[in-house]
N, C-alpha and C positions, 0 to 999 in steps of 0.2 A: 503416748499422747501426741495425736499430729498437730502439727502447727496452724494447719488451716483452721481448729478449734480457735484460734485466739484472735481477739479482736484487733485489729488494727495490722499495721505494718511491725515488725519487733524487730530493728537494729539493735544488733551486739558490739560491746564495746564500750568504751566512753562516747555518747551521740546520744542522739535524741528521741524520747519517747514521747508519745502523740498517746491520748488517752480522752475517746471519747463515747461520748452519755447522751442521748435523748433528755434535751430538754436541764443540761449541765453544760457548764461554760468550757471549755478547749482547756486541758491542763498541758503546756510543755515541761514533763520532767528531766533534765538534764541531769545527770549521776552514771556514775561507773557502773556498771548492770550487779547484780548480786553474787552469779555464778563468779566473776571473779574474784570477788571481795572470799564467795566460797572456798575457792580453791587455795588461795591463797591462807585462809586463816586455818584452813584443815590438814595444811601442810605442816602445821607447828603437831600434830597428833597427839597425844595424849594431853589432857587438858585441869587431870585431880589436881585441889587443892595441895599445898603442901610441895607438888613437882618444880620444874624448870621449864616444863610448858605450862603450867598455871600461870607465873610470870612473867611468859613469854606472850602468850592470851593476851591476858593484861596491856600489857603493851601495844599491843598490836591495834586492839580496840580502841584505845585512848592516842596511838599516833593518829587515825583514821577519823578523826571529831573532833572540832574545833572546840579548844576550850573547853572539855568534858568536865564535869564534877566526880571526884571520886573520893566515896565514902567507906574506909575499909573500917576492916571490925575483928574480931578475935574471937576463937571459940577455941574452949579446949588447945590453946597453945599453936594454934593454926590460923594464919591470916586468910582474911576473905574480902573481897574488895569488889563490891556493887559498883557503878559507872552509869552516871543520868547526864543526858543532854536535853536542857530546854527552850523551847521554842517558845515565846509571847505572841499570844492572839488574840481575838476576841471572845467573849463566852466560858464558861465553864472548861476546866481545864481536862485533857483525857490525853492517856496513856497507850504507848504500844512496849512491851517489855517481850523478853527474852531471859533466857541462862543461858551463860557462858562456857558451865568449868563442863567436865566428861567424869564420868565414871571411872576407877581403877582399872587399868588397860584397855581403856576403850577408847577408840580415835575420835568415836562423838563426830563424826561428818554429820550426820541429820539430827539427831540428839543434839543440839546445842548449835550445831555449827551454821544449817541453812538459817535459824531464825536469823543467828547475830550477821548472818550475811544481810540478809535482807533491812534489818534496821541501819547499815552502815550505807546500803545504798539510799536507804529514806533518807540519813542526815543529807547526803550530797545534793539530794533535793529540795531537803529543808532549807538549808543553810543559802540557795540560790534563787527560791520560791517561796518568800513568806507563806506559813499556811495561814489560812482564814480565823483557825480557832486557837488558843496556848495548846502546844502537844510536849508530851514530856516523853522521852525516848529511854526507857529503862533495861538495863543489862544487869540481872542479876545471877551472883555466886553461888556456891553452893546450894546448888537445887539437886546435884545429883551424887550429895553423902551421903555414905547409908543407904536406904531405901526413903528416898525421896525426903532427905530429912525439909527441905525449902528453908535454907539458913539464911541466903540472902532474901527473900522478898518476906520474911518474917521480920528481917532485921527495918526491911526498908517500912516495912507498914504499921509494924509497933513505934514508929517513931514520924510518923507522917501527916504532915500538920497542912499539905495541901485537899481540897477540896475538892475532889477529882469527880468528874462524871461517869467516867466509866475509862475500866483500864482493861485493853486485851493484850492476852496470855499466847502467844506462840511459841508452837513445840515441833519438832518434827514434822515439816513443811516443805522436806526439798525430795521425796520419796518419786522417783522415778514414775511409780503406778501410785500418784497422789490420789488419794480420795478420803473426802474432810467431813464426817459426820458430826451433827452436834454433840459435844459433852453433857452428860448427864446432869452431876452437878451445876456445870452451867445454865441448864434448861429449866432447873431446880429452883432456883433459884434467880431469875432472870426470863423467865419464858421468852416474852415480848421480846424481851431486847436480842436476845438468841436470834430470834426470829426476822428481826430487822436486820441485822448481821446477816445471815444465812441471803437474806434476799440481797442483798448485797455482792455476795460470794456469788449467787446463781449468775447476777446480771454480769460476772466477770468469765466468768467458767464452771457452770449449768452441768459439766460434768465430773466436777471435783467437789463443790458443796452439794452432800445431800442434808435435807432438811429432816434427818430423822434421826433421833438420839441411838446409840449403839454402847458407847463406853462409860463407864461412871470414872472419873481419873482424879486421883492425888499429883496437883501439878500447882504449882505459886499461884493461882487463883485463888486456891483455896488461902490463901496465906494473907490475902487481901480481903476477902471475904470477911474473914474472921474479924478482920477491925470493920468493918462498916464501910468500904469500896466495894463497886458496883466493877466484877472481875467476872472475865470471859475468857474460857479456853479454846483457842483455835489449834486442834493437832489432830496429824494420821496416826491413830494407834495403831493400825494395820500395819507395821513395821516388825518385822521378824528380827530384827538385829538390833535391838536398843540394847544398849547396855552390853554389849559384847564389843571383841576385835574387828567384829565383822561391819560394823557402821561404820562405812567407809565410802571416798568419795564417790565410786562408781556405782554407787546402789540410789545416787541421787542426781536430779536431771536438770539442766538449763532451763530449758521449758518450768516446771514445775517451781521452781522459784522464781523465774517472771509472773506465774499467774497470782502468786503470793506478795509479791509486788507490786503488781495492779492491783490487788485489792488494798491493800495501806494507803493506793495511792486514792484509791475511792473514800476509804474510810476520813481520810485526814483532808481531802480539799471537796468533797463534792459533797459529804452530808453535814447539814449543821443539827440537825436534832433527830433523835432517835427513843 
């Protein structure tokens, strides 16, 4: 993906990101950029429940966010521990979530690791730039026991007494050759708003969202769905290494999580209805 694709200027680093819109007001997000937040949280490697990098995760997440809430829970004799940061705004409330944990010997770099990169760099801009509307920042557990059992965002939405307008699902998002088709289930059951998304995605990078469904996925949308939340799945299925050894940091790119970054940063300060 070359660079001259992206809009604006893109300092790396801790500094400052310029993000602008025809006819939307000048965002400056200030935040640690995400590929470091990446590398650094995918150095802890394996991520299952149960291990010593699961609680090392943990950790890692919850030193990185101010004052995070963390709602652990138990299954079958194994702790699991969801992690929500919120933001107060104006308007109906909406969501961007993530998993955390990895699979059984799997490093989980893009599988879990680019999303919670990129919501750790959204808190640093939260926390500096009120947003416009309440956003709630969800990190959840156990999405990747078993074959997809979604233990955390099951846990979070059976018990979920906010009023949300809509919460999106990122999944594997930092794939060096990103390209973001809609989810089927998504489309399924949300057409419109899919669609408002996607144009969204286009007017950031027109070469990573395509507007045309391709995969039907089992991913914690579904988990939200189920109780009566309005849950979107943003992920490259096109990834050969999920779930193996092989998801690993160099099969995912800098680039490719800025442009997943500029899009949260649109989602969350430049559209109020959708």
């Amino acid at each position: 993906m070359d660079e001259h694709k992206f809009l604006g200027r893109i300092l790396y680093g801790r500094v400052i990101f310029v993000v602008l819109t025809i006819a939307i007001p000048l965002v400056v997000a200030l935040a640690k950029h995400p590929y470091e937040y990446f590398t650094d949280f995918c150095s802890i490697g394996e991520r299952a429940p149960g291990t010593p990098g699961h609680i090392q995760a943990r950790d890692f997440i919850i030193l990185n966010i101010e004052n995070p809430e963390v709602d652990s829970f138990s299954v079958l004799g194994t702790s699991y521990y969801n992690i929500y940061k919120r933001y107060e705004g104006q308007g109906p409330r909406i969501g961007l979530a993530v998993h955390w944990d990895s699979d059984i010997g799997c490093p989980g770099a893009n599988d879990g690791g680019s999303g919670v990169s990129v919501l750790l760099s959204l808190a640093d801009t939260l926390a500096r730039h009120r947003p416009p509307r309440a956003v709630d920042l969800l990190f959840f557990d156990g999405e990747d026991v078993e074959k997809a059992e979604l233990l955390g965002s099951q846990h979070f939405a059976a018990s979920c007494v906010d009023n949300y307008d809509f919460v999106i699902v990122l999944d594997m998002v930092g794939d060096k050759n990103l390209q973001i088709f809609q989810e089927g289930n998504s489309a399924k059951f949300f057409p419109e708003f899919v669609d408002s998304i996607w144009q969204i995605g286009m007017s950031v990078a027109p070469d990573v969202f395509v507007p045309i469904v391709k995969y039907y996925i089992v991913d914690d949308h579904m988990s939200l769905i189920k109780y009566g939340i309005r849950s979107i799945d943003v992920i490259d299925f096109d990834y050969p290494y999920w779930d193996t050894k092989d998801d690993t940091i160099d099969k995912c790119s800098r680039e490719s999580l800025d442009v997943i970054y500029r899009f949260v940063l649109q989602v969350v300060y430049h559209r109020s209805n959708y």
